[in-house]
C-alpha positions as CSV (number, residue, x, y, z in Angstrom):
1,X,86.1,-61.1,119.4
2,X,83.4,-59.9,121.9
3,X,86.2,-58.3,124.2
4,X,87.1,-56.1,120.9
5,X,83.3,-55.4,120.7
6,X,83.5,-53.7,124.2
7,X,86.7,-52.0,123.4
8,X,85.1,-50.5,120.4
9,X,82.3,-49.4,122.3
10,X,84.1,-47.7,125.5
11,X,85.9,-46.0,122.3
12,X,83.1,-44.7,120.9
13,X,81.4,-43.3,123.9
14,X,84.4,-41.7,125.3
15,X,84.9,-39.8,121.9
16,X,81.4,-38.9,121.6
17,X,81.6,-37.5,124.9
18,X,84.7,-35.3,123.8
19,X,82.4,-34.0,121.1
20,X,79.9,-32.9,122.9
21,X,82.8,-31.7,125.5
22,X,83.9,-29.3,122.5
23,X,80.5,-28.5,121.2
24,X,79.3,-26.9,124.2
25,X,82.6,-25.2,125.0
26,X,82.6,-23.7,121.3
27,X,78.9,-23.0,121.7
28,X,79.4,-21.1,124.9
29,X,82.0,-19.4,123.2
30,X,79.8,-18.1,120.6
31,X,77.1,-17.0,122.9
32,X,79.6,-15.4,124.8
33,X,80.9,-13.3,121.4
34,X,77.3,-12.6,120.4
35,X,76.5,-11.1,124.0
36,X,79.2,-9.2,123.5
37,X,78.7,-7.7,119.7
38,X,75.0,-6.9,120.9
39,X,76.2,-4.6,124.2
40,X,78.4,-3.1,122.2
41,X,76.1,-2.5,119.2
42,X,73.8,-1.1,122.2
43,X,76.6,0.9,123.9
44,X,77.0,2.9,120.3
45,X,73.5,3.1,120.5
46,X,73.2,5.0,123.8
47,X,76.3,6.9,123.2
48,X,75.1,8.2,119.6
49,X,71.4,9.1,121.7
50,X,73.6,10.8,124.2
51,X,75.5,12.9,121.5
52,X,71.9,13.5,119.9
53,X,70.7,14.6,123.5
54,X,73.5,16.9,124.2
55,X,72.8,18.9,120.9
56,X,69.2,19.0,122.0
57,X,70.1,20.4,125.3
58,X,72.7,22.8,124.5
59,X,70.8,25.7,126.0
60,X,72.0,25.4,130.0
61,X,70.2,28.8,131.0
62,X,67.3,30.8,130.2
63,X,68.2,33.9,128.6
64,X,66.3,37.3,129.7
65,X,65.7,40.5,127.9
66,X,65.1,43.5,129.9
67,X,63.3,46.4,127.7
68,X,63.4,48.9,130.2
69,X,60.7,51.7,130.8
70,X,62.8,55.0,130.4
71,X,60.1,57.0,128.7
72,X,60.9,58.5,125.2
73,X,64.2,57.0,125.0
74,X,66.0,53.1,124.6
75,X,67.5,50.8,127.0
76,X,67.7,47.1,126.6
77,X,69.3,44.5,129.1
78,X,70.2,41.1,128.3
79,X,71.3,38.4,130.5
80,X,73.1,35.0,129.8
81,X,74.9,32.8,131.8
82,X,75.5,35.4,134.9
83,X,77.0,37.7,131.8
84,X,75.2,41.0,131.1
85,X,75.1,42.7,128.2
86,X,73.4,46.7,127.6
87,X,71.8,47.8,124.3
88,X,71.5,52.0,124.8
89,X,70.8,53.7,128.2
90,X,68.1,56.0,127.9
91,X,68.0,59.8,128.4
92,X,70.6,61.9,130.7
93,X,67.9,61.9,133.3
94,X,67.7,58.5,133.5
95,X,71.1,57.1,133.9
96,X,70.9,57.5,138.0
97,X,68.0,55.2,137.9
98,X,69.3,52.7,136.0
99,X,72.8,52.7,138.1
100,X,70.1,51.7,140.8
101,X,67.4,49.1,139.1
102,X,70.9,47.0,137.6
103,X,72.7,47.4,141.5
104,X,69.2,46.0,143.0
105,X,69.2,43.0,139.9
106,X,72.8,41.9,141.6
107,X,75.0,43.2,138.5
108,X,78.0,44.3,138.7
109,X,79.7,44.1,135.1
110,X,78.6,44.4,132.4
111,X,80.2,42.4,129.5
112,X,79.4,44.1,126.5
113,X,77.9,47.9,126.1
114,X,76.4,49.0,122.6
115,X,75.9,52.8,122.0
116,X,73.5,52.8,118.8
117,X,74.2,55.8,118.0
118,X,75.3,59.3,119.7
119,X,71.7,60.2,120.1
120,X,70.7,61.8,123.7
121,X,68.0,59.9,124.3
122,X,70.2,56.5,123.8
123,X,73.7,57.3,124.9
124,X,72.3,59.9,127.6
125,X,73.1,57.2,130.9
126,X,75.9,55.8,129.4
127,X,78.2,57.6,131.3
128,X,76.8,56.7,134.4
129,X,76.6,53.2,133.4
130,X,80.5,52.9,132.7
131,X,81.4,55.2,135.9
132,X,79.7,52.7,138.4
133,X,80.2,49.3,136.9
134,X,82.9,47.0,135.4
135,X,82.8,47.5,131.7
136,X,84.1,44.8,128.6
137,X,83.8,45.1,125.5
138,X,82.5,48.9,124.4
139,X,80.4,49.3,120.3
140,X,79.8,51.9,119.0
141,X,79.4,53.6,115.4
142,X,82.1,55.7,114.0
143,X,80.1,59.0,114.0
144,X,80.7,61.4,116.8
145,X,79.1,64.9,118.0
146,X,80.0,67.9,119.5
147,X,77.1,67.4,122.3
148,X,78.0,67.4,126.0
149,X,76.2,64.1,126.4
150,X,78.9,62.5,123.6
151,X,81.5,64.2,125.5
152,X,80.3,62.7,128.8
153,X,80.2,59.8,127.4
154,X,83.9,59.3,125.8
155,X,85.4,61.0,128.8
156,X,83.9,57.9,131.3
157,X,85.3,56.0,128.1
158,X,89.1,58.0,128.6
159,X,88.9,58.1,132.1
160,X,88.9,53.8,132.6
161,X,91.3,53.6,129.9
162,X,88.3,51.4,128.3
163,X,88.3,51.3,123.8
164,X,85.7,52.0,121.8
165,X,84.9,48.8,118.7
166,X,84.1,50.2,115.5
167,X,81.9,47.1,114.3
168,X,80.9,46.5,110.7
169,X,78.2,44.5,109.4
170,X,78.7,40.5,109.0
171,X,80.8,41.1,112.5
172,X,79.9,38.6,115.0
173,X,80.5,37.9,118.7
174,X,78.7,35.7,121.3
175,X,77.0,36.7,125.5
176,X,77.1,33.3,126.9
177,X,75.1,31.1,124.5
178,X,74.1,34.0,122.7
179,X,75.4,34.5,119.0
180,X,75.0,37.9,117.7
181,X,75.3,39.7,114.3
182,X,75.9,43.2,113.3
183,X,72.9,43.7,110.7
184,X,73.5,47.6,109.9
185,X,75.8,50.4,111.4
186,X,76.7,53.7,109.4
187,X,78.7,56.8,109.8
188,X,76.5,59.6,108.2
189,X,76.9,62.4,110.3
190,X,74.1,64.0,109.3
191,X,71.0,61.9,109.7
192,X,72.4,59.9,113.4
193,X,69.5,57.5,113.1
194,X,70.7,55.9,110.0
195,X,74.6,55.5,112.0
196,X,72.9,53.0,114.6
197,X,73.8,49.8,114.8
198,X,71.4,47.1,114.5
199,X,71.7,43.6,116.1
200,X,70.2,40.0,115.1
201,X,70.4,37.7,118.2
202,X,70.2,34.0,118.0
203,X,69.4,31.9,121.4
204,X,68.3,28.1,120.5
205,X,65.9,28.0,118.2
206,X,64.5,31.9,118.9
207,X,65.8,34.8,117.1
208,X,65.7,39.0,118.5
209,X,66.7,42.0,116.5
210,X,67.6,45.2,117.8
211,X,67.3,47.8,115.9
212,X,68.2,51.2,117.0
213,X,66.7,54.0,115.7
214,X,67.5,52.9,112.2
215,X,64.8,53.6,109.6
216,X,63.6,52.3,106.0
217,X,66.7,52.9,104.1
218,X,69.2,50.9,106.6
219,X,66.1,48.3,106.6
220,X,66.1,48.2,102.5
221,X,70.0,47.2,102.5
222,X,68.7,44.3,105.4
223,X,66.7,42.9,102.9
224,X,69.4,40.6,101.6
225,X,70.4,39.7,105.0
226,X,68.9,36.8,107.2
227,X,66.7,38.9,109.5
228,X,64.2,36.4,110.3
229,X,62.8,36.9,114.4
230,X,60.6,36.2,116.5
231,X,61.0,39.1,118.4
232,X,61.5,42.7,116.7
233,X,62.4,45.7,118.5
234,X,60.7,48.4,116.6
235,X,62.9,51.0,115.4
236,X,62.8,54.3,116.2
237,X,60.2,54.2,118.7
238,X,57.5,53.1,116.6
239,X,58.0,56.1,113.6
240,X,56.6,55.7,110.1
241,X,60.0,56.6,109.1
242,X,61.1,53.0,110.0
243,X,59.4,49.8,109.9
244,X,58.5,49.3,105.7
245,X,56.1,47.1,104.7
246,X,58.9,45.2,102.9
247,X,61.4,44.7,106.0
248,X,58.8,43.5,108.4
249,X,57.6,40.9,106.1
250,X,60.3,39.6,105.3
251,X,61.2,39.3,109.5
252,X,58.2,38.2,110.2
253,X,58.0,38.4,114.2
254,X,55.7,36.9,116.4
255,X,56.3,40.3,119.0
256,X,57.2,43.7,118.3
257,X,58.8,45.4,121.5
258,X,57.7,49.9,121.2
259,X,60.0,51.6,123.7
260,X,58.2,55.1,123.9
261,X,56.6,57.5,126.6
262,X,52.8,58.4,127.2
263,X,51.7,61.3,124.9
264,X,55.3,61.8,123.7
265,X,55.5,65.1,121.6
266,X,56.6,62.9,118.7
267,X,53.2,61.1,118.9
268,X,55.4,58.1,118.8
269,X,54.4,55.3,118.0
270,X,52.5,56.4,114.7
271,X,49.5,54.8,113.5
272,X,50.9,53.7,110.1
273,X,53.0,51.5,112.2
274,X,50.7,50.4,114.4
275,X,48.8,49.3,111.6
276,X,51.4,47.7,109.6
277,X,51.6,45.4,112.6
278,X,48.0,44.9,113.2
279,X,48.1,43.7,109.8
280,X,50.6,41.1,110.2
281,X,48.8,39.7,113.4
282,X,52.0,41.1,115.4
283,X,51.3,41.1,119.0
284,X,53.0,44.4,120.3
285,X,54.5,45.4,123.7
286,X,54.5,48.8,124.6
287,X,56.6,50.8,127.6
288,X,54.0,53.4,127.7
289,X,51.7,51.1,128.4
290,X,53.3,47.7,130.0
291,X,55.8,49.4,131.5
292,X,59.5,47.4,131.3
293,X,58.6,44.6,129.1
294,X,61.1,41.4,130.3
295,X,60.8,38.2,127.9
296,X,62.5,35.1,129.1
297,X,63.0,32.3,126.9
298,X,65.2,29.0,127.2
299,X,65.5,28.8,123.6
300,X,61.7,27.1,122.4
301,X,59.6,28.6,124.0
302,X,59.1,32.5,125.0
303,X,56.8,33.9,128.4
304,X,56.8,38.1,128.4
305,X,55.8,39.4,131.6
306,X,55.5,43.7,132.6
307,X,57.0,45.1,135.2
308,X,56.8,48.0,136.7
309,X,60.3,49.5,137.3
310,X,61.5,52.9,138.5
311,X,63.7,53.9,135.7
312,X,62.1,56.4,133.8
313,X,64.3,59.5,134.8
């Protein structure tokens, strides 16, 4: 009887010893699963703050506008991720200079080219520009002249075997992390100014629009439009025939950009535009008086600087 005792209790121990056996292996188990579930949980988690960062830091490079000093006239450059994009190119007079200021800034192509309309004091360098560089895409309105400057202008055109795009407004196309939208363009034939094409240019979270010479009735059929901007190039050089009261409220910049020249015999810019934008607390930028106003921005935040620049012809 005792020696069943002893049997019983070598029994017990050695199964109570396989218990614990499996208890600790199933326990280790179920750490192990647990450490697993959690670095994965936290592997989604820094993947989905990695997505989240990417969208935050879309924006690889700064973006810089150019608004060149070429007295009474318009000439804008924009630059994007080593692409290179012109907005107008001043008066006849000044297209050597700018051949030389954009072969000094290292360009050598330029990706898009917008004519705003066949006005001299806009389209007058284009010519120049396309004979000495690499040229992409070409806008322009569909209004033409009978003015040696147009004709200049579409022979360079003819003679590269480059095409003119007719854009119409909702059309959109992008410069390197740019996104642009054709606000306004017109073909009346007899008042050029309200032909031009006018631009809305989104870069991160800041917004441009380029306006042309376009005045208060192209601006009243923007109304309806998203023109919102922090930056507004005033049209027409600052004339009371453009900037209304209504347009500029409803874009509401933070800068106004005046391309004009120093006691211009248009007495550009007028003071009823001036004041307008005094009024709305506007800080202005003026090529008569800063000279080429460049803004560089990396999609929050904007820093203008003036430079001085030979380029007014």
């Amino acid at each position: 009887m005792k020696r069943r005792n002893k049997s019983s209790k070598k029994i017990n121990i050695i199964l109570s010893l396989i218990i614990l056996i499996i208890t600790a292996i199933a326990g280790a188990t179920l750490n192990q699963q647990t450490n697993e579930a959690s670095e994965q949980k936290q592997n989604k988690k820094l993947d989905q703050e990695a997505i989240g960062n990417a969208v935050v830091t879309e924006i690889t490079t700064d973006l810089k506008v150019y608004f060149i000093d070429v007295g009474q006239a318009d000439s804008i450059l924009i630059q994007n991720e080593e692409k290179n994009m012109l907005i107008d190119a001043g008066n006849n007079k000044d297209g050597r200079k700018l051949v030389k200021y954009f072969k000094d800034l290292g360009i050598n192509r330029f990706d898009i080219i917008v004519g705003t309309h066949p006005h001299e004091d806009h389209i007058g360098g284009l010519d120049n520009i396309i004979n000495n560089f690499e040229i992409g895409s070409i806008y322009m309105p569909r209004v033409s002249t009978t003015t040696v400057t147009f004709e200049d202008v579409i022979d360079a055109i003819s003679n590269k075997n480059l095409k003119v795009t007719t854009p119409i407004i909702g059309d959109n196309f992008k410069l390197g992390e740019c996104d642009f939208t054709i606000l306004s363009t017109g073909t009346d034939v007899d008042n050029l100014n309200e032909a031009s094409i006018v631009l809305k240019m989104k870069f991160g979270e800041k917004a441009f629009i380029f306006t042309g010479d376009a005045n208060e009735k192209n601006e009243k059929e923007m109304l309806k439009m998203d023109i919102k901007a922090d930056v507004l190039k005033v049209g027409h050089h600052g004339s009371r025939t453009s900037t209304s009261k209504e347009f500029l409220e409803k874009v509401n910049p933070t800068y106004a950009i005046i391309s004009s020249e120093k006691e211009n015999s248009y007495e550009h810019p007028h003071k009823e535009t001036l004041e307008k934008l005094k009024d709305k607390s506007v800080n202005v930028y003026r090529t008569d008086e800063n000279g080429t106003i460049l803004i560089i921005t990396d999609g929050k935040e904007i820093e203008i600087q003036s430079i001085k620049t030979d380029t007014n012809g």
